[in-house]
LUMGUZA-875677 format. One record per atom (N, C-alpha, C, CB): residue number from 1; x, y, z. Coordinates in nm, 2 decimals. Glycine has a CB too. Example, Ala and Ser with C-alpha at 12.3 -4.5 7.8 and 13.67 -1.06 7.14 Angstrom:
@pos=1; c1=1.32; c2=-0.57; c3=0.78
@pos=1; c1=1.23; c2=-0.45; c3=0.78
@pos=1; c1=1.32; c2=-0.33; c3=0.78
@pos=1; c1=1.13; c2=-0.45; c3=0.90
@pos=2; c1=1.28; c2=-0.22; c3=0.71
@pos=2; c1=1.37; c2=-0.11; c3=0.71
@pos=2; c1=1.29; c2=0.00; c3=0.79
@pos=2; c1=1.41; c2=-0.06; c3=0.57
This chain:
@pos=1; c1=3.71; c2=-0.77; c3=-3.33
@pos=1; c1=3.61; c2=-0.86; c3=-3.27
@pos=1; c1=3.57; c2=-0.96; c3=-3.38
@pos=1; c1=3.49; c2=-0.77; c3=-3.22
@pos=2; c1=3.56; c2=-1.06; c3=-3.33
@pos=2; c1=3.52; c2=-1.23; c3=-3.46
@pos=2; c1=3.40; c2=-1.16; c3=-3.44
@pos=2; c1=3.53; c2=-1.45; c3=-3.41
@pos=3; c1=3.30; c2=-1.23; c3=-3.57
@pos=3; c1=3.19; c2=-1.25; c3=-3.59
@pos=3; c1=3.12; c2=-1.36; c3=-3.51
@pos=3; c1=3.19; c2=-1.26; c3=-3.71
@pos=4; c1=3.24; c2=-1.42; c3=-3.40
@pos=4; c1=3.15; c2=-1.54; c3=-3.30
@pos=4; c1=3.12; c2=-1.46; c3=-3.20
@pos=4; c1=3.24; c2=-1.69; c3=-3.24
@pos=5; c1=3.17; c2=-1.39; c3=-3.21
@pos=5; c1=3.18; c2=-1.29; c3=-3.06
@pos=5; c1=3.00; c2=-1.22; c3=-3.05
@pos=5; c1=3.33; c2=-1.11; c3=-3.09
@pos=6; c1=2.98; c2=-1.16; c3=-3.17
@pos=6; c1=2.82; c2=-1.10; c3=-3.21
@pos=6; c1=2.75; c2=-1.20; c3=-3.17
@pos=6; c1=2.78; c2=-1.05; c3=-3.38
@pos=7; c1=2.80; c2=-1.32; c3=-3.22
@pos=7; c1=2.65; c2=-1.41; c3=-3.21
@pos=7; c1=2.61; c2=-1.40; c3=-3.08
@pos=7; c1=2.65; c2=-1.56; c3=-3.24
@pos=8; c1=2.74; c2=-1.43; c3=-2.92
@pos=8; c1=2.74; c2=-1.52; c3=-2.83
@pos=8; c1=2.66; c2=-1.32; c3=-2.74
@pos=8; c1=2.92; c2=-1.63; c3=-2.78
@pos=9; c1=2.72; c2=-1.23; c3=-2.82
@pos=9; c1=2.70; c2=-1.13; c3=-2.68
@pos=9; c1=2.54; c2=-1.07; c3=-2.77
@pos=9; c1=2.87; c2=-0.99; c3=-2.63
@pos=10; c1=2.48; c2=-1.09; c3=-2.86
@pos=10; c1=2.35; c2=-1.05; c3=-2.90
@pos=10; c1=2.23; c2=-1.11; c3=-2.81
@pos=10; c1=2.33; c2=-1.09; c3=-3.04
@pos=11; c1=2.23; c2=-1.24; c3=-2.80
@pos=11; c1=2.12; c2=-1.25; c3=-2.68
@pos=11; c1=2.11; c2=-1.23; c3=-2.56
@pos=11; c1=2.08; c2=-1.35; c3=-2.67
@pos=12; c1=2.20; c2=-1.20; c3=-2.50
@pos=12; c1=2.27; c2=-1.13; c3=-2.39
@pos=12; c1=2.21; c2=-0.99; c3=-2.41
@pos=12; c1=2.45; c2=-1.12; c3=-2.40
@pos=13; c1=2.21; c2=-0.89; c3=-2.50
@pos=13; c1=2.17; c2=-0.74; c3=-2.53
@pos=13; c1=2.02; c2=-0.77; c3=-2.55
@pos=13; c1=2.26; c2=-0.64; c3=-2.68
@pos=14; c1=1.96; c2=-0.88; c3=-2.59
@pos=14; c1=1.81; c2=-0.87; c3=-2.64
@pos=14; c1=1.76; c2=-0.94; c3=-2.50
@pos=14; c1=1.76; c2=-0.96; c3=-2.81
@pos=15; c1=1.83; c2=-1.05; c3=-2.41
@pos=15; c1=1.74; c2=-1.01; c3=-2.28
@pos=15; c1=1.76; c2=-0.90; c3=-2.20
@pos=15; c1=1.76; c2=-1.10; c3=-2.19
@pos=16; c1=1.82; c2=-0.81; c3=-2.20
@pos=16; c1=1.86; c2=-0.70; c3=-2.14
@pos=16; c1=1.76; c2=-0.61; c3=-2.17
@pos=16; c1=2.00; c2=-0.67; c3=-2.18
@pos=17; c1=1.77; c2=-0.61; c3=-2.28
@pos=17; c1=1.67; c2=-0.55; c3=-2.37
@pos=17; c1=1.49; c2=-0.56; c3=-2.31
@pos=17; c1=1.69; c2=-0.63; c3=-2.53
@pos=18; c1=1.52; c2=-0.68; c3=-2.31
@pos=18; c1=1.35; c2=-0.77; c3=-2.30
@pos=18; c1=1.32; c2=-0.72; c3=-2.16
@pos=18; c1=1.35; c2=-1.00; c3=-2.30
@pos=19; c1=1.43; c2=-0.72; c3=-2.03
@pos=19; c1=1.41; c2=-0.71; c3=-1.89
@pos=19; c1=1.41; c2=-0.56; c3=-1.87
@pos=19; c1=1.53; c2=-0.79; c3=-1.80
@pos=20; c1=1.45; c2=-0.48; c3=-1.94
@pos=20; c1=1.44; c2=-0.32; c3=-1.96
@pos=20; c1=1.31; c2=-0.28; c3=-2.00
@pos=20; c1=1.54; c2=-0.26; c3=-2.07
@pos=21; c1=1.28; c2=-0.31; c3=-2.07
@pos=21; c1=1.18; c2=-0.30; c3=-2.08
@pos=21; c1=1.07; c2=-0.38; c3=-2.03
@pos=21; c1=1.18; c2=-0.28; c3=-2.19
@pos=22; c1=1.06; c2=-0.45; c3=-1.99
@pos=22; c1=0.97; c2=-0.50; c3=-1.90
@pos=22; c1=0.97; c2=-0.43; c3=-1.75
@pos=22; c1=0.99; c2=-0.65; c3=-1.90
@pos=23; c1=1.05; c2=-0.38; c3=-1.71
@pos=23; c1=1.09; c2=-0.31; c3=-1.61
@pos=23; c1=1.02; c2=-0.15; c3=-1.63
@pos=23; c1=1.26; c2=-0.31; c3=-1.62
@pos=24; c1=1.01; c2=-0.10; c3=-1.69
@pos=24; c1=1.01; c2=0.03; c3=-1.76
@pos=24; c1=0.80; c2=0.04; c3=-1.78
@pos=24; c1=1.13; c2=0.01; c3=-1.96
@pos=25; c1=0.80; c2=-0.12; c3=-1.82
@pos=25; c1=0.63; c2=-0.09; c3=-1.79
@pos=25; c1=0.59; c2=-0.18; c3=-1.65
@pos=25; c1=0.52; c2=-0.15; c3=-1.95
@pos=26; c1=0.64; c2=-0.18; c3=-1.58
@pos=26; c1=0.61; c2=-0.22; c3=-1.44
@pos=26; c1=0.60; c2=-0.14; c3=-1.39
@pos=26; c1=0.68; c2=-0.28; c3=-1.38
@pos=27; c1=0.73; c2=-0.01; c3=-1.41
@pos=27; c1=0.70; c2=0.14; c3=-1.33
@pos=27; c1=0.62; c2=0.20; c3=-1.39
@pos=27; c1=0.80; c2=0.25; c3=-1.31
@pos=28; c1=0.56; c2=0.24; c3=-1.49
@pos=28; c1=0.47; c2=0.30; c3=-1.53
@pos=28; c1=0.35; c2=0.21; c3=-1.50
@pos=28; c1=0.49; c2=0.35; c3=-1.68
@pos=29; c1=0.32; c2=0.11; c3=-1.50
@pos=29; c1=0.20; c2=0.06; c3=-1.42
@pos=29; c1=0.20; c2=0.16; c3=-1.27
@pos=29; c1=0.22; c2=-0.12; c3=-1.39
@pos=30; c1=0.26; c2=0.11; c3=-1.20
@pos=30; c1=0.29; c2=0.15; c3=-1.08
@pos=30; c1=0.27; c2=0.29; c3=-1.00
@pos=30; c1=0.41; c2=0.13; c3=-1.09
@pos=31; c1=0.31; c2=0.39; c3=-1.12
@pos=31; c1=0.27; c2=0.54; c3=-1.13
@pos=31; c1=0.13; c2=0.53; c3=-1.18
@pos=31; c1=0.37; c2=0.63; c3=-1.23
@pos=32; c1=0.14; c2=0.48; c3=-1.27
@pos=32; c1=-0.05; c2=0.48; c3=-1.29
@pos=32; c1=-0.14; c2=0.44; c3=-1.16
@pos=32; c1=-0.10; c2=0.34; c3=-1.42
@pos=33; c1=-0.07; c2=0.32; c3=-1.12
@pos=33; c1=-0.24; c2=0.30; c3=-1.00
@pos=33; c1=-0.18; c2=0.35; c3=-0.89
@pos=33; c1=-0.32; c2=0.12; c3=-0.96
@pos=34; c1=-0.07; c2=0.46; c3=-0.86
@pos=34; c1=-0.03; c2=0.55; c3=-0.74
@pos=34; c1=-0.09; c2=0.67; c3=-0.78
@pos=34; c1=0.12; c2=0.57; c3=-0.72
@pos=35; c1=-0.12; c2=0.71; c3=-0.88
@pos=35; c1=-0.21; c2=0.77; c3=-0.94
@pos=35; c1=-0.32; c2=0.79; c3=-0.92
@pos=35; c1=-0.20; c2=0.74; c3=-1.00
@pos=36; c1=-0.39; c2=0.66; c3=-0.96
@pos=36; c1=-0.52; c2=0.64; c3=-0.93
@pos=36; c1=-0.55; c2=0.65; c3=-0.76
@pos=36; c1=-0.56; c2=0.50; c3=-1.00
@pos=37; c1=-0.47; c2=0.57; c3=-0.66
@pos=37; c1=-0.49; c2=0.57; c3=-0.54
@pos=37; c1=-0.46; c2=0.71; c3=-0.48
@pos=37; c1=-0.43; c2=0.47; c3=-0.48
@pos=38; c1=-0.37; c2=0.79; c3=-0.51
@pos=38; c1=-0.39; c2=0.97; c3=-0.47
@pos=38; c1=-0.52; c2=1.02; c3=-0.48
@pos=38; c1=-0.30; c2=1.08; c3=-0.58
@pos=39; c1=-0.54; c2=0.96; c3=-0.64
@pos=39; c1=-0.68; c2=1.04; c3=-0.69
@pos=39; c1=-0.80; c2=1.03; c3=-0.56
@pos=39; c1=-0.76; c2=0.95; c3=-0.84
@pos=40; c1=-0.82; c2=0.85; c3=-0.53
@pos=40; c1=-0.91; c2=0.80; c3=-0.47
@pos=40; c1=-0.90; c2=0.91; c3=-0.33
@pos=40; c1=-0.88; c2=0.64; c3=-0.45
@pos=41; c1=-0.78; c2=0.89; c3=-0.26
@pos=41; c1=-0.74; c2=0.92; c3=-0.14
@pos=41; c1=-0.83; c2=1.14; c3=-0.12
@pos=41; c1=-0.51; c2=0.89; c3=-0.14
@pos=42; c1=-0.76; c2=1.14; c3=-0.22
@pos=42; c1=-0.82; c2=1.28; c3=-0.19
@pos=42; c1=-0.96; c2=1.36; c3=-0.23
@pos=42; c1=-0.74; c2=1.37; c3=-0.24
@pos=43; c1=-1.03; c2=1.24; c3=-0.30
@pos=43; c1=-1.17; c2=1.17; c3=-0.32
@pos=43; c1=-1.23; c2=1.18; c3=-0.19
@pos=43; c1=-1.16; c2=1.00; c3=-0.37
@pos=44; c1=-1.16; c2=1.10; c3=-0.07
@pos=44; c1=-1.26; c2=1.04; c3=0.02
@pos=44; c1=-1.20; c2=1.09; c3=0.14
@pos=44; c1=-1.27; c2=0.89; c3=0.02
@pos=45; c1=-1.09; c2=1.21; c3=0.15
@pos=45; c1=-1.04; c2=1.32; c3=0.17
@pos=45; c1=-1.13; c2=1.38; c3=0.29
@pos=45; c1=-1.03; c2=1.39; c3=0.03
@pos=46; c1=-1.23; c2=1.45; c3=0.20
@pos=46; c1=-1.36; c2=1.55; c3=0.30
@pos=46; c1=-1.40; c2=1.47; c3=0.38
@pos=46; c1=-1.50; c2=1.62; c3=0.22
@pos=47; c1=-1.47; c2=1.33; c3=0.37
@pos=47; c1=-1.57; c2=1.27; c3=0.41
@pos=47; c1=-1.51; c2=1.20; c3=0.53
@pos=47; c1=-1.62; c2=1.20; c3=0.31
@pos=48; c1=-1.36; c2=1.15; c3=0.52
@pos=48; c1=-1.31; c2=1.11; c3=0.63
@pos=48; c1=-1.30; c2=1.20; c3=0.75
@pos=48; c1=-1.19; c2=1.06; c3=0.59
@pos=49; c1=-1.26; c2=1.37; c3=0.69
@pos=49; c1=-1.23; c2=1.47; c3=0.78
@pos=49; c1=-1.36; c2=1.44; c3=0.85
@pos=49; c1=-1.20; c2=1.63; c3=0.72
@pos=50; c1=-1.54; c2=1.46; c3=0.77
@pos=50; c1=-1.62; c2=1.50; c3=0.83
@pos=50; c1=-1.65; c2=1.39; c3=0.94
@pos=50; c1=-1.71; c2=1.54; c3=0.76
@pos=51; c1=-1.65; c2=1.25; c3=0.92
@pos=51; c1=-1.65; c2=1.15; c3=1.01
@pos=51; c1=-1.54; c2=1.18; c3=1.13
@pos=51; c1=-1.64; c2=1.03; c3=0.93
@pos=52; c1=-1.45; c2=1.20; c3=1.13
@pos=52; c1=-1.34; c2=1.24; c3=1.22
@pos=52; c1=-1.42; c2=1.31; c3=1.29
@pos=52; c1=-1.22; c2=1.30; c3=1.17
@pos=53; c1=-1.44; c2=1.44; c3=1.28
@pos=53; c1=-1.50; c2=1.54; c3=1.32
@pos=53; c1=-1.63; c2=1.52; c3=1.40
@pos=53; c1=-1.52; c2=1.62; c3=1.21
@pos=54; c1=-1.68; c2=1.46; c3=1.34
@pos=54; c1=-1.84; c2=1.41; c3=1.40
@pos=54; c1=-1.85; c2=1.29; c3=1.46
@pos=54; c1=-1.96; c2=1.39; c3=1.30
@pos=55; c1=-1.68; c2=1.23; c3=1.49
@pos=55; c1=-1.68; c2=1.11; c3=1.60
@pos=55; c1=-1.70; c2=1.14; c3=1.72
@pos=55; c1=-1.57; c2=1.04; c3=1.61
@pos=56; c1=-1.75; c2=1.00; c3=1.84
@pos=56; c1=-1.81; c2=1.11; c3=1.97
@pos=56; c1=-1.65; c2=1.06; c3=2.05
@pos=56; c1=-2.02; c2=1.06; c3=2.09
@pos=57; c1=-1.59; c2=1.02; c3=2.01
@pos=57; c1=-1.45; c2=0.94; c3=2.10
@pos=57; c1=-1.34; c2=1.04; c3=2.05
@pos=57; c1=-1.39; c2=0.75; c3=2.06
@pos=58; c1=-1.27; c2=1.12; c3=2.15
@pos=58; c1=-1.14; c2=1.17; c3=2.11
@pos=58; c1=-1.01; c2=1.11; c3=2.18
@pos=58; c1=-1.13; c2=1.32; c3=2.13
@pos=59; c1=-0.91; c2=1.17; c3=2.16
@pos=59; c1=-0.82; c2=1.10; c3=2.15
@pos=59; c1=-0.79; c2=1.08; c3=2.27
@pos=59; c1=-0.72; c2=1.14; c3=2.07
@pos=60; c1=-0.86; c2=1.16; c3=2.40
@pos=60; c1=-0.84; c2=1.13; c3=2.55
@pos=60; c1=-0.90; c2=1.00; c3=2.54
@pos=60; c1=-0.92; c2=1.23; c3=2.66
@pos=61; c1=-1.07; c2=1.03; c3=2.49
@pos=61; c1=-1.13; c2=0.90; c3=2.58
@pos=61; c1=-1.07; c2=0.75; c3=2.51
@pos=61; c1=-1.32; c2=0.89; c3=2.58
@pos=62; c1=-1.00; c2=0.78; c3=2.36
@pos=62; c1=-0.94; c2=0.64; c3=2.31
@pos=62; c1=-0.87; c2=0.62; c3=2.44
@pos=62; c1=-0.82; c2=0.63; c3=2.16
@pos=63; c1=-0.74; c2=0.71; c3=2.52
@pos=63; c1=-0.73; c2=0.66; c3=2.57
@pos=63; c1=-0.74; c2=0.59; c3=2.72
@pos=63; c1=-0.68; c2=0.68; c3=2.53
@pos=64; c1=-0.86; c2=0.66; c3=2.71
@pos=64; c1=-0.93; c2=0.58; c3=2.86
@pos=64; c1=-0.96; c2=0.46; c3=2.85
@pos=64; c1=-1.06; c2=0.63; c3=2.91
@pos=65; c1=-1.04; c2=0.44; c3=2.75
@pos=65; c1=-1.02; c2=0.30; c3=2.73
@pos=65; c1=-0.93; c2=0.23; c3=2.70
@pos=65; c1=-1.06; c2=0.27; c3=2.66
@pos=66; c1=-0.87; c2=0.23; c3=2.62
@pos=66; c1=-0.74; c2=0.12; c3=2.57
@pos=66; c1=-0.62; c2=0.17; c3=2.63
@pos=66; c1=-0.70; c2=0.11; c3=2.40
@pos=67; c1=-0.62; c2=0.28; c3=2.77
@pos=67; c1=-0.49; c2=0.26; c3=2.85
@pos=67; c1=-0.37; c2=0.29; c3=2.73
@pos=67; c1=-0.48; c2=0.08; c3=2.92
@pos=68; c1=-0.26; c2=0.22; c3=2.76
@pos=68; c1=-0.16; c2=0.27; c3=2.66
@pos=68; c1=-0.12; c2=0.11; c3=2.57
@pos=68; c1=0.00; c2=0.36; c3=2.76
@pos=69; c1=-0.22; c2=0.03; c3=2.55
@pos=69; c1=-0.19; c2=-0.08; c3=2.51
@pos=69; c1=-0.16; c2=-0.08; c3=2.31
@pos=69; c1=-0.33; c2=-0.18; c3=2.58
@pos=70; c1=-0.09; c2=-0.15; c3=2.29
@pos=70; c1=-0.04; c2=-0.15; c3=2.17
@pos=70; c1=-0.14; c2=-0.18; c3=2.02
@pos=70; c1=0.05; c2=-0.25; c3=2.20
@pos=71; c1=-0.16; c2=-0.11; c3=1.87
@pos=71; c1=-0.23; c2=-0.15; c3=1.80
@pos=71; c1=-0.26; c2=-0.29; c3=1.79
@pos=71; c1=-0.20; c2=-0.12; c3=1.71
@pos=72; c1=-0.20; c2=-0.37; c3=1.80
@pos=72; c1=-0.20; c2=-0.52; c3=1.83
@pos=72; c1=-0.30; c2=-0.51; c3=1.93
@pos=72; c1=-0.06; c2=-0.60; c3=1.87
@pos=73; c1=-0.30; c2=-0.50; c3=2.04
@pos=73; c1=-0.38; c2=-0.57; c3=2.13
@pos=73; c1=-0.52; c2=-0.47; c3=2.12
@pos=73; c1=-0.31; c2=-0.58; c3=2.30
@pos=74; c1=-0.55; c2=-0.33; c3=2.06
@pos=74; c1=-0.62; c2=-0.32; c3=2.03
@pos=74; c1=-0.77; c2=-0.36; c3=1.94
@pos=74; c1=-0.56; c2=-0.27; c3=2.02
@pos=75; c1=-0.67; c2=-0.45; c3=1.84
@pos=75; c1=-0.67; c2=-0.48; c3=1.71
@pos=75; c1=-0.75; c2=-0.61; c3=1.76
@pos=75; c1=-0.52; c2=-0.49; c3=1.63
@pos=76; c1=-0.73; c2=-0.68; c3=1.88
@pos=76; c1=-0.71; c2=-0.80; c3=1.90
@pos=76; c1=-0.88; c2=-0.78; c3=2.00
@pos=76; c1=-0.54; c2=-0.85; c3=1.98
@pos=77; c1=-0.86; c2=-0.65; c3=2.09
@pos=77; c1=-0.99; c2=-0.63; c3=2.15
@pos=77; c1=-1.14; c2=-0.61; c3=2.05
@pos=77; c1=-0.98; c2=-0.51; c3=2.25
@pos=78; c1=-1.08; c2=-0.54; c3=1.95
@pos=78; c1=-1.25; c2=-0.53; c3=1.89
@pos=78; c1=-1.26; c2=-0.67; c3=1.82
@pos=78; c1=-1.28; c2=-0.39; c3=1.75
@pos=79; c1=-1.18; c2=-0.77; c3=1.81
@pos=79; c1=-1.28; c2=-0.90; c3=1.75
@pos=79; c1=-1.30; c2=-0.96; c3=1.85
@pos=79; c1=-1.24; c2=-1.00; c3=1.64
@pos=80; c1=-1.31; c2=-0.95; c3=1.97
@pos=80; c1=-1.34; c2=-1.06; c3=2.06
@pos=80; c1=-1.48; c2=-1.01; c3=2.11
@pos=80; c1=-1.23; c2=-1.08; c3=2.17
């Protein structure tokens, strides 16, 4: 191998390098605030159950009302 050869394929290995690792803390961001949102989720865990629980609408009378119509048009009835 020439010594032209090192020059041309070294910045080639140090962006590789640069994108590897930049990569490497993107997933560990990523795990961190999947992390944090598990944490939250099973945080707010009980409190959802108890509201569930102590709603007066079950899943019949949802669908007495809203028939068999789609989240969308659901979605669409409570802002109007």
């Amino acid at each position: 191998m020439l010594q032209s050869d090192l020059v041309v394929r070294q910045p080639i290995i140090d962006k590789t390098d640069a994108k590897t690792k930049e990569l490497e803390l993107t997933i560990e961001r990523m795990e961190k605030e999947n992390r944090e949102f598990r944490d939250l989720i099973l945080e707010m865990l009980p409190t959802i159950k108890d509201q569930v629980e102590q709603s007066e609408l079950t899943k019949t009378d949802v669908k007495k009302i809203y028939g068999t119509k789609t989240a969308q048009e659901i979605d669409d009835l409570s802002h109007e």
